[in-house]
PDB file of N, CA, C and O in Angstrom:
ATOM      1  N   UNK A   1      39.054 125.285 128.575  1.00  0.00           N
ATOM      2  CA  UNK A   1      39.420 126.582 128.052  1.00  0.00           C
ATOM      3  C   UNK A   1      38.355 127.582 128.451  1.00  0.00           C
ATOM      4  O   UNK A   1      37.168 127.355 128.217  1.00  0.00           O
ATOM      5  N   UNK A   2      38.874 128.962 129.201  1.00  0.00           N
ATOM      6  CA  UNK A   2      37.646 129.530 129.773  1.00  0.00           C
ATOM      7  C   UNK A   2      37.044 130.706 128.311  1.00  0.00           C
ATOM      8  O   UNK A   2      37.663 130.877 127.261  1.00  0.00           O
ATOM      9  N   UNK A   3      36.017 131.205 128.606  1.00  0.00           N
ATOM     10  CA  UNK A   3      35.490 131.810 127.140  1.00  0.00           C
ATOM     11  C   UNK A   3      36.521 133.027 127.158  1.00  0.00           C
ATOM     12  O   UNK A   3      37.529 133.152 127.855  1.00  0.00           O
ATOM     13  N   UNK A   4      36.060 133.778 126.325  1.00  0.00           N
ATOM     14  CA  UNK A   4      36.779 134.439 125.238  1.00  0.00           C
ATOM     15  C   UNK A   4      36.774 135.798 125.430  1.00  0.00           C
ATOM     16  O   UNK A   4      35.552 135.858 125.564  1.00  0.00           O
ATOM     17  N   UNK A   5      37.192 137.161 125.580  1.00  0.00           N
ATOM     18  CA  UNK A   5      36.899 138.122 125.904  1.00  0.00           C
ATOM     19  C   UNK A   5      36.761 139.123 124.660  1.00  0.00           C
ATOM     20  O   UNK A   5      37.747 139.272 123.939  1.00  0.00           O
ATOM     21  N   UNK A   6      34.922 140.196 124.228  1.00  0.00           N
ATOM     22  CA  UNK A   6      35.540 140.524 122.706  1.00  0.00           C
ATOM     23  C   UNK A   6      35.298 142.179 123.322  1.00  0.00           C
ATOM     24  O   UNK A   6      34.621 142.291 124.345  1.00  0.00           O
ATOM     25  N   UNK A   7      35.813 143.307 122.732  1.00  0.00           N
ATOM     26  CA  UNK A   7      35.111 144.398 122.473  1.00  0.00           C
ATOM     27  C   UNK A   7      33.658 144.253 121.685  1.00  0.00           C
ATOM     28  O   UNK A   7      33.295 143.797 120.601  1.00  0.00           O
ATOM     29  N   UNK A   8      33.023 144.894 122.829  1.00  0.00           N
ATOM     30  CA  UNK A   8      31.715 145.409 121.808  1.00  0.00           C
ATOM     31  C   UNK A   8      31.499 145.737 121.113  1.00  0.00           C
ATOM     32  O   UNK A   8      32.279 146.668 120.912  1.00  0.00           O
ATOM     33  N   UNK A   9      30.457 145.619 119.936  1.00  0.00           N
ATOM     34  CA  UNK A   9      30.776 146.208 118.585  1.00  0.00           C
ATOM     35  C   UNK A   9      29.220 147.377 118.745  1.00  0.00           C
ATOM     36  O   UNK A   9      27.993 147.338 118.842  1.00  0.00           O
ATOM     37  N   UNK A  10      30.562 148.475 118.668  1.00  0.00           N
ATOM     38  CA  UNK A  10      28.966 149.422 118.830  1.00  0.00           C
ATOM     39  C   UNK A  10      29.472 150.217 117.196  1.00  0.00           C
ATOM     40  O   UNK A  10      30.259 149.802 116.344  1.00  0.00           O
ATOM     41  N   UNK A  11      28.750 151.326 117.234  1.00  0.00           N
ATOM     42  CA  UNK A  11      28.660 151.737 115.794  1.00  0.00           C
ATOM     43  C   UNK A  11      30.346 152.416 115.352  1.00  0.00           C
ATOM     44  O   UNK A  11      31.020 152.007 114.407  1.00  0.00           O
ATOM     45  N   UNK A  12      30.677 153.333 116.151  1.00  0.00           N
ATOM     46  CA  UNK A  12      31.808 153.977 116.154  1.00  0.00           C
ATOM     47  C   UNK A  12      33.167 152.920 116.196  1.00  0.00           C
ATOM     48  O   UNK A  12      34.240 153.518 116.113  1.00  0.00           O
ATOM     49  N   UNK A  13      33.254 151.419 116.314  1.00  0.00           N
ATOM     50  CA  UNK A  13      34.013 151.015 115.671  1.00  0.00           C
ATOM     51  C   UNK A  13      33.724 149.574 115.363  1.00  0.00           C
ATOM     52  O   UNK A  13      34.386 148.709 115.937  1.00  0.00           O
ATOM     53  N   UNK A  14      32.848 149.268 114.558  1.00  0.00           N
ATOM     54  CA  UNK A  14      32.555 148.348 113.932  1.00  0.00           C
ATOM     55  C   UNK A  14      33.110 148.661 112.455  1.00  0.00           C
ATOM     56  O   UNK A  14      33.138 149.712 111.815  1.00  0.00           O
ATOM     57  N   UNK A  15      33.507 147.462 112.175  1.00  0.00           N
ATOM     58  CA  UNK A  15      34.306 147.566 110.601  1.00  0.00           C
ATOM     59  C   UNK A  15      33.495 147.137 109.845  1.00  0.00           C
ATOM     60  O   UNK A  15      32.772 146.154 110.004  1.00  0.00           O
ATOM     61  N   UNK A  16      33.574 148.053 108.705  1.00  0.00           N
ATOM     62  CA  UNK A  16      32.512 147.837 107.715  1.00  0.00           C
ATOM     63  C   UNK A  16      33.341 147.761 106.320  1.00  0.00           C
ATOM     64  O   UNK A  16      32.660 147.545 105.318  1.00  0.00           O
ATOM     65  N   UNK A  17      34.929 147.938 106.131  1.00  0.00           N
ATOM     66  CA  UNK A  17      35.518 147.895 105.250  1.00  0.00           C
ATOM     67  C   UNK A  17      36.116 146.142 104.870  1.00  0.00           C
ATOM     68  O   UNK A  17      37.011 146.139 105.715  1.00  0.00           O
ATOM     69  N   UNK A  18      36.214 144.820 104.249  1.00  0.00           N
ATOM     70  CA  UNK A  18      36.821 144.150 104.657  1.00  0.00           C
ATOM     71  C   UNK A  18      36.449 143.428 105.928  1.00  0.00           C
ATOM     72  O   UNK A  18      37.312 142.775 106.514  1.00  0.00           O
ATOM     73  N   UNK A  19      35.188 143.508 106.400  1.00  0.00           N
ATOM     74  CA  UNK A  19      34.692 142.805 107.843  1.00  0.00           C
ATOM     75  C   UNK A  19      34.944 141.262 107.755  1.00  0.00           C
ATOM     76  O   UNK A  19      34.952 140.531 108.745  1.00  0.00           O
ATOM     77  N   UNK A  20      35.122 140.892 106.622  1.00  0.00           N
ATOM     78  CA  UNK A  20      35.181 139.097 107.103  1.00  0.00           C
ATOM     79  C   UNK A  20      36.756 139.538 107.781  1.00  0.00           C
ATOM     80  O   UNK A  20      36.895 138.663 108.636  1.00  0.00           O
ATOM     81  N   UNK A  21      37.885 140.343 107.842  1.00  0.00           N
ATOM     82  CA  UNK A  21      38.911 139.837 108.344  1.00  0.00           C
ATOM     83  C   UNK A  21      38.760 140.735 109.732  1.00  0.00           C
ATOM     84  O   UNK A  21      39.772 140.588 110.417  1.00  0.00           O
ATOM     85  N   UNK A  22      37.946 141.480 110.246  1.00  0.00           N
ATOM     86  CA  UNK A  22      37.842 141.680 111.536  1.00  0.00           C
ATOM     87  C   UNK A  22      37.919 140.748 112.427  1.00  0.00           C
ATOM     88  O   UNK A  22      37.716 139.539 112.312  1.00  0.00           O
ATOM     89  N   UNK A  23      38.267 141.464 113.456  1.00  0.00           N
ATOM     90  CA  UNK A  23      38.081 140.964 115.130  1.00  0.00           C
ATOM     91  C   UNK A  23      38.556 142.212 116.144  1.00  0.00           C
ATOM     92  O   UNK A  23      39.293 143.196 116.081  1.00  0.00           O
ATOM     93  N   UNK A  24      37.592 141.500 117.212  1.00  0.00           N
ATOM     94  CA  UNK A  24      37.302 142.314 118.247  1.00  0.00           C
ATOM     95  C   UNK A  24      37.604 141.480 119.697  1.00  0.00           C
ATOM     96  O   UNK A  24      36.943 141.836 120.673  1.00  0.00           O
ATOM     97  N   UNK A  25      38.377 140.614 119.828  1.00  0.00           N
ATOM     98  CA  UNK A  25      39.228 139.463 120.847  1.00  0.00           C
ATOM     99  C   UNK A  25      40.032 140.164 121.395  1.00  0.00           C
ATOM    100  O   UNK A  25      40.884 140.641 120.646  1.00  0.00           O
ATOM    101  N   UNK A  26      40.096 140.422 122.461  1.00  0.00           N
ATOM    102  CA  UNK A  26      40.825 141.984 123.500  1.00  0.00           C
ATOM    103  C   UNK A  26      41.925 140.705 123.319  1.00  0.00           C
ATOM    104  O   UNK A  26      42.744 141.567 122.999  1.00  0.00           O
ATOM    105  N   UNK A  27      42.775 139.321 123.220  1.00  0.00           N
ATOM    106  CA  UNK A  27      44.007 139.009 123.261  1.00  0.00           C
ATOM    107  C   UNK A  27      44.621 139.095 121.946  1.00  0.00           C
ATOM    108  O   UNK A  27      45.849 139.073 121.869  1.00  0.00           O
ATOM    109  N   UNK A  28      43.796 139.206 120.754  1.00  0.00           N
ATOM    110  CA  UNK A  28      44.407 139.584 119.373  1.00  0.00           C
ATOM    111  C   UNK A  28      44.559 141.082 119.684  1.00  0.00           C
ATOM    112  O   UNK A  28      45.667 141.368 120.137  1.00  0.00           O
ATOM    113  N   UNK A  29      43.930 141.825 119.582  1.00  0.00           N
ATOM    114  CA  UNK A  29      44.405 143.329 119.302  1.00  0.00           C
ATOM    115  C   UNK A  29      45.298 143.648 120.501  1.00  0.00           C
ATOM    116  O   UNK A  29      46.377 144.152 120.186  1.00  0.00           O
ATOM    117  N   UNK A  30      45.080 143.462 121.831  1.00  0.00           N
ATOM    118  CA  UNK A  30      46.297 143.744 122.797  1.00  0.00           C
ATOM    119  C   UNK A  30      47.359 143.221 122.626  1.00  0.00           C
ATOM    120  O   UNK A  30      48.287 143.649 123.313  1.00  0.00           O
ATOM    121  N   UNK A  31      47.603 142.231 121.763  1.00  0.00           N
ATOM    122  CA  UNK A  31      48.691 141.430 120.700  1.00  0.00           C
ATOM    123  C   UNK A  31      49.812 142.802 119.931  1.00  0.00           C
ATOM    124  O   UNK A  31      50.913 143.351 119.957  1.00  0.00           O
ATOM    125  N   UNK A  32      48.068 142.723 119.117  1.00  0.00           N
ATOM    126  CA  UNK A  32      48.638 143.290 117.823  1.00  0.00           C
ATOM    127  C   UNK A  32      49.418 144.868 118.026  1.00  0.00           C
ATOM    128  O   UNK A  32      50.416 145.314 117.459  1.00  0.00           O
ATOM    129  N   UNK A  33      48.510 145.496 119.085  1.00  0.00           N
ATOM    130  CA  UNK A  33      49.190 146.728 119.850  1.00  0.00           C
ATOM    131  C   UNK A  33      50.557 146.939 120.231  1.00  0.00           C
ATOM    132  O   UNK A  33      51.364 147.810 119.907  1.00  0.00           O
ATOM    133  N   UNK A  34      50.652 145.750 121.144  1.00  0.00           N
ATOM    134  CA  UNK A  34      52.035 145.781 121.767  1.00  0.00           C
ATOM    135  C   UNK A  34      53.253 145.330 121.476  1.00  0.00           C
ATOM    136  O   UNK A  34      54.335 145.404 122.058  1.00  0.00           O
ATOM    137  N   UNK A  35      52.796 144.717 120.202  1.00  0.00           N
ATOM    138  CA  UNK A  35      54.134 144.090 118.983  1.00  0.00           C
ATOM    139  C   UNK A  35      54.065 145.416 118.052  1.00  0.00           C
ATOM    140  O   UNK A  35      54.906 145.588 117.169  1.00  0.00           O
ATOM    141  N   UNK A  36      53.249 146.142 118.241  1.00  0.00           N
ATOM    142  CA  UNK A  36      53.715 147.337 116.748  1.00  0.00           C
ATOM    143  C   UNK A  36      54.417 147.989 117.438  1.00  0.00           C
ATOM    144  O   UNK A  36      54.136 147.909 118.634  1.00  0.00           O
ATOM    145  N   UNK A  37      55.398 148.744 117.133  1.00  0.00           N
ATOM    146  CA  UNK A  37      56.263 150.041 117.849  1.00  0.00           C
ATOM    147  C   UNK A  37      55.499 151.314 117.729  1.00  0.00           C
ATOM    148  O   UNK A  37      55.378 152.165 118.610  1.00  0.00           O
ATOM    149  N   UNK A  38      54.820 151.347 116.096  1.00  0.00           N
ATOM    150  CA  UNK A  38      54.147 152.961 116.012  1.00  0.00           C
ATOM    151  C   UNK A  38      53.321 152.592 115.526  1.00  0.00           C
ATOM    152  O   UNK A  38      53.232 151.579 114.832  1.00  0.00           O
ATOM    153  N   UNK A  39      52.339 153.550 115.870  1.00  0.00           N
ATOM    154  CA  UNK A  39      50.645 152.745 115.290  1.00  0.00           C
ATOM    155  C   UNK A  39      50.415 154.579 114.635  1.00  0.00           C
ATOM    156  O   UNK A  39      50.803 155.701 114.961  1.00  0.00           O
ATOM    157  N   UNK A  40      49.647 154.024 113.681  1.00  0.00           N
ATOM    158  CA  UNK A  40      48.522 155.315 113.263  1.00  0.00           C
ATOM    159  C   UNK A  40      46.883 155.642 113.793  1.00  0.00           C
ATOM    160  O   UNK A  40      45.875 154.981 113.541  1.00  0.00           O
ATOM    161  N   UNK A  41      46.967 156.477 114.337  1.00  0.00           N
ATOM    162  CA  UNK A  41      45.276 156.557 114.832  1.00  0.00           C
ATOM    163  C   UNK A  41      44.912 157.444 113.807  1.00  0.00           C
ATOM    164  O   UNK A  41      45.547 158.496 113.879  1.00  0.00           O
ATOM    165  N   UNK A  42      43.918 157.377 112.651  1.00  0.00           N
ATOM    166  CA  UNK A  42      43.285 158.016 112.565  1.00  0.00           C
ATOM    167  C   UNK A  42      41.722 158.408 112.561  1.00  0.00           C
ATOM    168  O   UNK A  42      40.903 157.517 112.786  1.00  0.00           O
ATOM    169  N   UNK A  43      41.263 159.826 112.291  1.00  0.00           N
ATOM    170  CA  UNK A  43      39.912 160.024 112.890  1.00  0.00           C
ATOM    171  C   UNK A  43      39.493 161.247 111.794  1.00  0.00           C
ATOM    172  O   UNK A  43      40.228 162.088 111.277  1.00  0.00           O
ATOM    173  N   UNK A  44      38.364 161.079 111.667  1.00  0.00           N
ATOM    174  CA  UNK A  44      37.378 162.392 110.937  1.00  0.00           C
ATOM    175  C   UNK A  44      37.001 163.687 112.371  1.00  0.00           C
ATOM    176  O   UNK A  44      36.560 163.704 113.520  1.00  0.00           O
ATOM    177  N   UNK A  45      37.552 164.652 111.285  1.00  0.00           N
ATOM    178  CA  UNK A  45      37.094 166.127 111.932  1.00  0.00           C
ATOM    179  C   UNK A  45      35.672 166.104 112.275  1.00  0.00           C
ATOM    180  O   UNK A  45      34.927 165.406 111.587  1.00  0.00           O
ATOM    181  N   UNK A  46      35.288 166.657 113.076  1.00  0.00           N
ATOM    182  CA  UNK A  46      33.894 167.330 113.315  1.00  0.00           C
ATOM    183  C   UNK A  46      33.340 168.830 112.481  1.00  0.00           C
ATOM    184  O   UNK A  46      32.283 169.443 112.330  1.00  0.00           O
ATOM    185  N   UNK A  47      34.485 168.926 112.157  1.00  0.00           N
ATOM    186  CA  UNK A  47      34.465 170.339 111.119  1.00  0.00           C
ATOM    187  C   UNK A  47      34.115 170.094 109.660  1.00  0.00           C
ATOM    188  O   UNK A  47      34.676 169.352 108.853  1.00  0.00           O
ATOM    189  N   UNK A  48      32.870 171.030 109.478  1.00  0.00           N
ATOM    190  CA  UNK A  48      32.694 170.617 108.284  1.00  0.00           C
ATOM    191  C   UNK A  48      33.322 171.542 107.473  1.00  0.00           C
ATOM    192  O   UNK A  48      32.579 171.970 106.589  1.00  0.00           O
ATOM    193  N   UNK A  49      34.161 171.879 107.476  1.00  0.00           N
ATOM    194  CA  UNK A  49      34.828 173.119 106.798  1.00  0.00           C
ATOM    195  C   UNK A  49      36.776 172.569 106.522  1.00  0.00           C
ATOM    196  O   UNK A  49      37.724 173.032 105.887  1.00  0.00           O
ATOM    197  N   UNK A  50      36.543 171.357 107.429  1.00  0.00           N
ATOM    198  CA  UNK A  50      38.014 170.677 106.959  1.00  0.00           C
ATOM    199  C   UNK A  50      37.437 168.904 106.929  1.00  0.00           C
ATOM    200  O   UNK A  50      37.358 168.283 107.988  1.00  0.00           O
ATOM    201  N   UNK A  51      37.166 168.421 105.929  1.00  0.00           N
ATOM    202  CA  UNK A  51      36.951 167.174 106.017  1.00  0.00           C
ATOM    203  C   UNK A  51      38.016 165.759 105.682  1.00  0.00           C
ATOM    204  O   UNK A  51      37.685 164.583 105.529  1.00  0.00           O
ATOM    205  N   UNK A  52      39.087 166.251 105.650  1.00  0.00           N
ATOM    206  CA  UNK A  52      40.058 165.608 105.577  1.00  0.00           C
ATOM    207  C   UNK A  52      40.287 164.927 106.651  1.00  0.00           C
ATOM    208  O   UNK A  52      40.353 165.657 107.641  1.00  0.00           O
ATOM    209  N   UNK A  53      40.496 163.360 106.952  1.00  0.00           N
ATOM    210  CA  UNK A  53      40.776 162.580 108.151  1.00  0.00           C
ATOM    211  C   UNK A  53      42.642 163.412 108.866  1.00  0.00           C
ATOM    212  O   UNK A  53      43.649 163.887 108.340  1.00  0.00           O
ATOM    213  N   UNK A  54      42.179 163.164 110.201  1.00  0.00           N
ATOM    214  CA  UNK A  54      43.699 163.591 110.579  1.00  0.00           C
ATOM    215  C   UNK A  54      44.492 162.232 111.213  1.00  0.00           C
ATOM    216  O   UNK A  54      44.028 161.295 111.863  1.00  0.00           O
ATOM    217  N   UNK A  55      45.414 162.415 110.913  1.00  0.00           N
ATOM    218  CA  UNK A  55      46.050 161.121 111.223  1.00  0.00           C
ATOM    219  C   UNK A  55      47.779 161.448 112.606  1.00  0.00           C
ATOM    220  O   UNK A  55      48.803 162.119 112.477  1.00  0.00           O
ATOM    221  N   UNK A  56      47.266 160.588 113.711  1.00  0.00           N
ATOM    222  CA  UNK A  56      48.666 160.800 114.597  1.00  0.00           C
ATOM    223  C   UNK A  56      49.164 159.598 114.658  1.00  0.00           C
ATOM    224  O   UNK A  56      48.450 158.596 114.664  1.00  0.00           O
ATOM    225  N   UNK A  57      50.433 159.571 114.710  1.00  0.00           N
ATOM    226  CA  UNK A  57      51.184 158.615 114.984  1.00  0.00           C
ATOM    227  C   UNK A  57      51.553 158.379 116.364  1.00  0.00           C
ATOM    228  O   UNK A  57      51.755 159.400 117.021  1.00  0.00           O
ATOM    229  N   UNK A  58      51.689 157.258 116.958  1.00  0.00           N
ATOM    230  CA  UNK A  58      51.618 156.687 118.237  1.00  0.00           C
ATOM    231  C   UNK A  58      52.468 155.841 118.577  1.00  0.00           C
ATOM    232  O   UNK A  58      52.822 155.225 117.572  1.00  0.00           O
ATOM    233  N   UNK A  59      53.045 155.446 119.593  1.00  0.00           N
ATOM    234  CA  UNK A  59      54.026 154.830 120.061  1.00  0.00           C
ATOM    235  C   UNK A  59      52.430 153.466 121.108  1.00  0.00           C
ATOM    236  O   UNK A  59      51.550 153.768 121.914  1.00  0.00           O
ATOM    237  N   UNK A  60      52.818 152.101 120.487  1.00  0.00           N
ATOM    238  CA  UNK A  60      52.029 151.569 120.875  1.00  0.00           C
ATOM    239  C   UNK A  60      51.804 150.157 121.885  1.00  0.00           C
ATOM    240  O   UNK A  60      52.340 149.142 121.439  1.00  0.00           O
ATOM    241  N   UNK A  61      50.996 149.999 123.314  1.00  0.00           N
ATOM    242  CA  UNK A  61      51.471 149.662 124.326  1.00  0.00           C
ATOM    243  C   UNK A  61      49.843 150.108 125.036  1.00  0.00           C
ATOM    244  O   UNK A  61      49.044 151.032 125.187  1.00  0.00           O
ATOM    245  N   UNK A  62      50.113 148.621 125.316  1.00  0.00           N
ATOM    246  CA  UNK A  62      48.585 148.144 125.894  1.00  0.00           C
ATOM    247  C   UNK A  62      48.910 147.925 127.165  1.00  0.00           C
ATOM    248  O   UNK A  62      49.678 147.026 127.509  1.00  0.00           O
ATOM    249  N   UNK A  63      48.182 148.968 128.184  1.00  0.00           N
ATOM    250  CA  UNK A  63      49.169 148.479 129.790  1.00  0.00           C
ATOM    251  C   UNK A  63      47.853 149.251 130.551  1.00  0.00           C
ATOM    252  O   UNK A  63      47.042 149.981 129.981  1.00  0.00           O
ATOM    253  N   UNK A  64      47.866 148.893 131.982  1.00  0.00           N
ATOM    254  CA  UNK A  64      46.815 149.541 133.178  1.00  0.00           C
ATOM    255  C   UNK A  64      47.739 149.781 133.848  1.00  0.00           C
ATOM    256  O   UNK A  64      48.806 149.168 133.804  1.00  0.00           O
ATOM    257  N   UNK A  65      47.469 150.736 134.595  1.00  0.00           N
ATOM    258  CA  UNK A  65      47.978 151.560 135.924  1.00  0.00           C
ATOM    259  C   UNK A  65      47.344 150.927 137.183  1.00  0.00           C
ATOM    260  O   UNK A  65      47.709 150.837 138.355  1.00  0.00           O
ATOM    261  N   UNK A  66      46.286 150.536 136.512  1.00  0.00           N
ATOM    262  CA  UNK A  66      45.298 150.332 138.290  1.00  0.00           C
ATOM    263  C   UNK A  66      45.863 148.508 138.214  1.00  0.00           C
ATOM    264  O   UNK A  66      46.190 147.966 139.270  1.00  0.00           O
ATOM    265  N   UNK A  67      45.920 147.658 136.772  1.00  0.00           N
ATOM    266  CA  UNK A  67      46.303 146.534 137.079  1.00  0.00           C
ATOM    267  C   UNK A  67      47.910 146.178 136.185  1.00  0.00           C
ATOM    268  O   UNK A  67      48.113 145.721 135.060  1.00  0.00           O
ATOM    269  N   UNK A  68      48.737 146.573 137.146  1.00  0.00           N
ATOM    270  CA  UNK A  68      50.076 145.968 136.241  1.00  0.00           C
ATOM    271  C   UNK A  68      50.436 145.237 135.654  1.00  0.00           C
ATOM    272  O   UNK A  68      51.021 145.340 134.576  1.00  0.00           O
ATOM    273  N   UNK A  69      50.018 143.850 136.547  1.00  0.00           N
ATOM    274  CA  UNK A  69      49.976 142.549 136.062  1.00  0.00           C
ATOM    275  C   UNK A  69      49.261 141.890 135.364  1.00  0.00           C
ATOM    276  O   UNK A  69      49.298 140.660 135.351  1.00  0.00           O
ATOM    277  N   UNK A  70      48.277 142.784 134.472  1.00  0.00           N
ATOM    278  CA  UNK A  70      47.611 142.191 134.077  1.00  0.00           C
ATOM    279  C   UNK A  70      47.540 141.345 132.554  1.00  0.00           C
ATOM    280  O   UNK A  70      48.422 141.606 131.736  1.00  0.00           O
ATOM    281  N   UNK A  71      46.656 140.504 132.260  1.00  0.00           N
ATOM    282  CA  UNK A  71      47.343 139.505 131.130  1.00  0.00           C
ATOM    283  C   UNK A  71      46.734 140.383 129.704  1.00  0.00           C
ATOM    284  O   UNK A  71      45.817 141.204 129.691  1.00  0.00           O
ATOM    285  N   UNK A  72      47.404 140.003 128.781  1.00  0.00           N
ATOM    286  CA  UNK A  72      46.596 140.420 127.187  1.00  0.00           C
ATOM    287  C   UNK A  72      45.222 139.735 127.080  1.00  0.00           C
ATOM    288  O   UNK A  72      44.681 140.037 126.016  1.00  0.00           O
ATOM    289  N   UNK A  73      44.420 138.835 127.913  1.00  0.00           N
ATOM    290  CA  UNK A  73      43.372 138.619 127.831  1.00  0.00           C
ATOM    291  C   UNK A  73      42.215 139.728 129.152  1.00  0.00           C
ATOM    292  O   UNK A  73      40.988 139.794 129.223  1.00  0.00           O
ATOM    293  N   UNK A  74      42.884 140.158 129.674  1.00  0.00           N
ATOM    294  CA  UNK A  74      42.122 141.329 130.583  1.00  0.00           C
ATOM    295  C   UNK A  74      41.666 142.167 129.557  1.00  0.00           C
ATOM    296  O   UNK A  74      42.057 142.356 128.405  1.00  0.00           O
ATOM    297  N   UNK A  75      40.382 142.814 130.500  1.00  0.00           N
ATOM    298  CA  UNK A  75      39.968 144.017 129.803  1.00  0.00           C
ATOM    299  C   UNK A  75      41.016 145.087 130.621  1.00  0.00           C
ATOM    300  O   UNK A  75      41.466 144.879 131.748  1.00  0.00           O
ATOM    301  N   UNK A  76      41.291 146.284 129.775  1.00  0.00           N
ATOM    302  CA  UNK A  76      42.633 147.395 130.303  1.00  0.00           C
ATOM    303  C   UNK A  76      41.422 148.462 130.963  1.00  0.00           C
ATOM    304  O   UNK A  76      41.757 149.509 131.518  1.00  0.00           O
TER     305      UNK A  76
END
C-alpha cells in the first residue's frame, strides 16, 4: 500500500473545533467534496465594521484542468 497523501496543516485551516474528528487525507475530503451536490464555504470579513461570517453556497466538485484523469488520491 503506497503512503498516504494529507493537506498541510497550516494555521488558516487547522481545526480547532472537535479536532479528534478531523482529517486532512486529500482521498477523504476529495470524497467528501464530490459526493456533496452543495457545499457551504464560509469565511470571516476582514472588516471590522461587519463581523459577521459570510457564508456562499457552492456547487461541489473536485476536478484539474491541467490533469483530467486524475485520481481522488492526487493532489488537484
Amino acid at each position: 500500500m503506497g503512503r498516504t497523501l494529507v493537506y498541510p496543516k497550516v494555521q488558516k485551516n487547522t481545526v480547532h473545533r472537535k479536532d479528534d474528528r478531523a482529517t486532512y487525507d486529500l482521498h477523504t475530503i476529495h470524497s467528501i467534496i464530490n459526493d456533496t451536490p452543495v457545499l457551504h464555504v464560509s469565511f470571516n470579513s476582514s472588516d471590522p465594521e461587519d463581523p459577521f461570517p459570510t457564508t456562499l453556497p457552492m456547487i461541489g466538485t473536485m476536478a484539474s484542468f491541467a490533469h483530467p484523469s486524475a485520481d481522488l488520491n492526487d493532489p488537484l
